[in-house]
C-alpha positions, 0 to 999 in steps of 0.5 A: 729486595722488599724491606718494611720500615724497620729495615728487616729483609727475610730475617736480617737487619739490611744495614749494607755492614758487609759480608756475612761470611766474614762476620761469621768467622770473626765470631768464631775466631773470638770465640776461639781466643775466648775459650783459649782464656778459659784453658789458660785460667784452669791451668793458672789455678791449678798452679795457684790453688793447691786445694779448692775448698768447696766455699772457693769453688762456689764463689768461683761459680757464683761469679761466672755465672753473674758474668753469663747473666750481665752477658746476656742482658748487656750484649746478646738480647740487645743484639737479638732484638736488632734481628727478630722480634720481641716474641719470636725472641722469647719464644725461642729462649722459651724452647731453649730452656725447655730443651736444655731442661729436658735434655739434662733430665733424659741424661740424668736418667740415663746415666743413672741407669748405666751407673746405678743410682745414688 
């Protein structure tokens, strides 16, 4: 396999760190125990919380978001830039908003066909 001086061979990092297929299901086994955390903390705060004032339910998101966002800027974009390029990176988030974007727009329509509007 060809590589140039950054150590990149057809798209991946050629760092010799082993199976690929391995590393995929270590993800989706982390993957799998984080989102039985997220199971554990709904029921925890439905036992908890007997009422959830909107003020709560604010902070509560305003958290989590601030959690996805330090995520993203400490783990998932350092990690990206080992693999691809600075541009294709900001390409690709580029058209992943425009699609989230466009995806929540088209549903919103959608659903207040189906349901009437408010």
């Amino acid at each position: 396999m060809v590589s140039d001086a950054g150590g990149y061979v057809s798209g991946r990092r050629d760092d010799g760190r082993g199976d690929g297929k391995r590393d995929a299901l270590k993800a989706a086994a982390f993957a799998t125990f984080s989102g039985l955390f997220e199971v554990l903390g709904a029921i925890l705060l439905q036992f908890f919380f007997d009422d959830i004032t909107p003020f709560i339910m604010d902070f509560m998101l305003a958290l989590v978001a601030g959690v996805m966002v330090a995520l993203t800027f400490i783990e998932l974009l350092p990690s990206t830039l080992e693999v691809v390029e600075p541009k294709q990176m900001a390409l690709s988030c580029s058209f992943g908003m425009l699609f989230m974007f466009c995806s929540q727009t088209i549903s919103r329509q959608i659903l207040a066909s189906w349901f009437g509007s408010k």
